[in-house]
Each structure stands twice: as C-alpha cells, then as structure tokens.
N, C-alpha and C positions, 0 to 999 in steps of 0.2 A: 504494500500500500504506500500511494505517495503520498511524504510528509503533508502537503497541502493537506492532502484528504484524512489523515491521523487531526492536525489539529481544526478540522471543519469536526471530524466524530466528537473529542473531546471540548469542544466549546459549543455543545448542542445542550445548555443545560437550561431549567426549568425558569423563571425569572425571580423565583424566591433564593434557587441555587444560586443564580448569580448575583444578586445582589450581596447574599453570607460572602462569597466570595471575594467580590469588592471590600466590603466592610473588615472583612479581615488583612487583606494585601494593605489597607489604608492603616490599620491599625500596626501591622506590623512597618511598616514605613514612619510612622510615628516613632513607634519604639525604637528603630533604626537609627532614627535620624538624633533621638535623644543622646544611645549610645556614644555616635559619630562627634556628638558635640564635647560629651566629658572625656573623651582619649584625646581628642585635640588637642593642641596647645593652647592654654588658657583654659580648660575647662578646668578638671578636675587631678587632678597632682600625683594619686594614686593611679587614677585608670590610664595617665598619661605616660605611668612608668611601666605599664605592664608589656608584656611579649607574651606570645604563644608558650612559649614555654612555662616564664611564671605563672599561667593558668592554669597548668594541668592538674594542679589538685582540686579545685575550684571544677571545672567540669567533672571530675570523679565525683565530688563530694555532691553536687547539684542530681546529677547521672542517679546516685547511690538512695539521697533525699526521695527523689521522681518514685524510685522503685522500691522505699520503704514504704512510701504513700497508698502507692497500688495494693502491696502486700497487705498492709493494717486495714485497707479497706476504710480510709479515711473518706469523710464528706467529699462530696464533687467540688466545693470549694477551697481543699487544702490540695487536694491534686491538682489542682489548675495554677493554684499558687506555682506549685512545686514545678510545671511544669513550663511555667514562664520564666522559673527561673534558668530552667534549663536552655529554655528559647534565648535568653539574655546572653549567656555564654557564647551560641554561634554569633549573633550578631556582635559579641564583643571581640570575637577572633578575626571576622568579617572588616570591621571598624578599624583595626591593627593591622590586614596585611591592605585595604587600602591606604591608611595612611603613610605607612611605611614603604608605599610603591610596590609591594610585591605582585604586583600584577593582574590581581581579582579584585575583586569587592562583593557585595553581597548580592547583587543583580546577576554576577555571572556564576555565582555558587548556586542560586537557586536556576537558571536556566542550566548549569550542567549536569543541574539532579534530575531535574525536566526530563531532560532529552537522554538521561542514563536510565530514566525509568520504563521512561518508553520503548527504548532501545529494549531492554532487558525482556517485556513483556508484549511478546510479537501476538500470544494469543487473547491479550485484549484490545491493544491498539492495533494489529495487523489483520493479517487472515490466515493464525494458526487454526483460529479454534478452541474448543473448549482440550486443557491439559488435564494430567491427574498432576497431584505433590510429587508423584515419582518421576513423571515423566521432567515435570518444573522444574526438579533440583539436577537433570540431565542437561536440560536445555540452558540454563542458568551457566553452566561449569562450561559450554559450548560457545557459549555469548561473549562470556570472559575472555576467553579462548581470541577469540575472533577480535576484539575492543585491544587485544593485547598486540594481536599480528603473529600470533602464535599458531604452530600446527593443531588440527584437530585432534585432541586426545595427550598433548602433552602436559598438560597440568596435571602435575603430582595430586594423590589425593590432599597431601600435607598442605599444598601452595595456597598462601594466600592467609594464611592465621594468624594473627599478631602474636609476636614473642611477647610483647609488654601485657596480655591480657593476666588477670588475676587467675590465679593457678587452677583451682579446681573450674575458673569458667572456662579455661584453655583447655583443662583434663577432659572436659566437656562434648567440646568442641572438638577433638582429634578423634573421640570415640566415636560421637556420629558420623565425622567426615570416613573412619574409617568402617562403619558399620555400613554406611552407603556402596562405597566399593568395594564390599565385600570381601572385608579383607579379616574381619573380626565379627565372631557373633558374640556381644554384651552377655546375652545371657546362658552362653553355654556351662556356666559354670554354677549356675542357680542349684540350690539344694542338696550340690555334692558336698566333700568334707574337703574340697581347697575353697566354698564360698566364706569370706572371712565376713559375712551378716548372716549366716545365715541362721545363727543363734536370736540376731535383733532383730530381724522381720518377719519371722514366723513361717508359718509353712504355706502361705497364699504365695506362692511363686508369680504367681502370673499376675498378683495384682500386687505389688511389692508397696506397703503403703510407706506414704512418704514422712511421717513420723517415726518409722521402725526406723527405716534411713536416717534422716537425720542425728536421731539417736546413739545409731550403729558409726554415723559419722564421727559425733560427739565424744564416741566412746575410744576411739581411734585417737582422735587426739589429745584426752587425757592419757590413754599409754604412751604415747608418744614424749608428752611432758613427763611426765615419771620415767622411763627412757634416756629421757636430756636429746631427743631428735626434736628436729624440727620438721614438725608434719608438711611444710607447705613447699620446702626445702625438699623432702623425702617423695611428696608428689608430682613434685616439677621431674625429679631425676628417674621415677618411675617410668613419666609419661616420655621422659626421653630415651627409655630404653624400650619402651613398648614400638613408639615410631619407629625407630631404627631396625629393631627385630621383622616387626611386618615390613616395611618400607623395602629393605634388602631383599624381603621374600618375592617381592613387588616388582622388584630390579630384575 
C-alpha cells in the first residue's frame, strides 16, 4: 500500500476522535514548549544543567513510579499523574538534544515512531491481513531485519537486548526470546527433582501461581544472603552461561 493511501486509512477518524486528538497534540505542545523554556538559558539553573545522561535515574525512577501505580491498582488519577511524569522525561531529553544541536527535537522523535510503527505493522496499515502473536513476533524479527539492511534470518535470537536492563527483567527476556526459537523449553523441568520451586508452588504445574513464585523467589535470595552471594550478580552470570550454552548449540 502506498504511503499516500496508509495515511488517507489512518486519518479517517470519527470527529469526536479527532478532535481528542487535536486536544491532546495541543496539550502536549504546551507541555513541550514549557519544558523547552526551563532547559534554556535563563530558564531554570537545574534543568539547564542537565544531559541525557544525568537523567537516567530520573527516567528509571519515573518508569518504576508508572509501574508501581499500575501494580497497586491506584485511582485513575494517581496513574495519570505518574504517567505524565513519565511523558515529562521524553520531552525533557527531546528539549536537550534540541538544544544542544544534536540533531532531533521532538517533532522528528515522534514522526520516526510514526513511520516505525507503521512500518513494523504491514497487517494493519498494509495488506497483510489479519496475523496470529506467533506469526507477529516472526514478522517483527523480519522487519528488523530489513530496517537494518541485514540478511533475512541473520538476527541472532540474542540481538537486540539491552545489556543495561535490570537483571531478572533481562533473565526474562533471553528466556522468551529463546523459548520462541526454540531453542529452550521453560518448563521442561517442572515437577522433577532439579525444579528448584518446586517445593514453593505446589503441584499445579501448569498453573504455576505467581505468589508461590514470588515466594520461591524471595526464598532464593535470603539463601543467597546467608550464603554472602549476590543473587542479582549470580543471575546475570547464570543467564550468561545459559546464552552461551544454547547460542553455541545454535552456531
């Protein structure tokens, strides 16, 4: 499908749609242009000293905020809090690499998530079609593939993970990625005597509740401390010897 006709489908929207739509681009353009004025020179002293860098705890901690919100099941108005504040943060990084010349600003971050989303999803904006999540998470690794100028099929399953993510959401993340290409089945190990839960979640195998887990987590690393290991230390070099093991096998 050509572009023209992707953005005539996507701007076919109802007039109460577009209006929310207006209303919000106006509103975040407000917030924007607030931002823009305290990182300036003469605004505000702090925001004007900050960098990409010195923000990164501030997006974690805002990130972390958003998703204790969700979790507690807080009022609609403490999440929306929370998640403006998360909004504040891009437009503060937005704010920074324009004023500092790097190249972007925030009009061209959001038209390259635009045109990266649509790109990514040929069977809403093109004429895939309706996908399954199995077939998505094919096409997706394909897309990448392609956006890169890379051969079809040479993305590792590994590529593409941030090393800096927090440990068990990386241990996470390599298992599904390696549980998709078939490289590892998670639960082959369910109910035999090497599952090290299989005392704290009981014999529901297949419905493994997520408090037994937690628990079973929990419990790991009090041994750990009484041990004198460091569980997060101990999981990272796990999960590096797990990749390397299948990844060779892979090779």
């Amino acid at each position: 499908m050509e572009s023209a006709s992707i953005e005539a489908d996507i701007h076919t929207d109802t007039p109460e749609t577009a209006d929310g739509l207006e209303a919000a681009a106006a509103a975040v353009a407000r917030a924007a242009q607030t931002v823009k004025t305290m990182v300036s020179a003469g605004g505000c002293a702090w925001h004007e000293a900050q960098t990409h860098a010195s923000l990164v705890p501030f997006l974690i901690e805002e990130s972390a905020e958003f998703v204790d919100a969700i979790e507690r099941e807080l009022p609609a108005d403490d999440v929306r809090s929370e998640l403006g504040d998360v909004l504040y943060q891009v437009l503060f990084h937005a704010a920074i690499a324009e004023r500092d010349g790097e190249g972007y600003d925030l009009a061209e971050v959001a038209e390259q998530l635009n045109q990266k989303l649509i790109a990514r999803h040929p069977h809403v904006f093109g004429d895939r079609g309706y996908m399954s999540v199995e077939e998505l998470h094919a096409e997706w690794e394909r897309l990448k593939e392609d956006a890169a100028g890379e051969a079809r099929g040479s993305r590792g399953a590994l590529d593409g993970i941030p090393a800096g993510m927090p440990t068990l959401a990386r241990s996470a993340k390599v298992v599904e990625r390696l549980k998709r290409a078939g490289l590892v089945n998670p639960g082959a190990g369910e109910g035999t005597h090497e599952d090290p839960l299989a005392a704290a979640i009981g014999p529901d195998e297949q419905h493994l509740a997520e408090v037994g887990v937690g628990d079973g987590l929990l419990a790991l690393v009090m041994r750990a401390n009484s041990a004198g290991v460091d569980p997060d230390r101990a999981l990272r070099l796990a999960v590096e010897r797990l990749s390397a093991r299948v990844m060779h096998g892979e090779d």
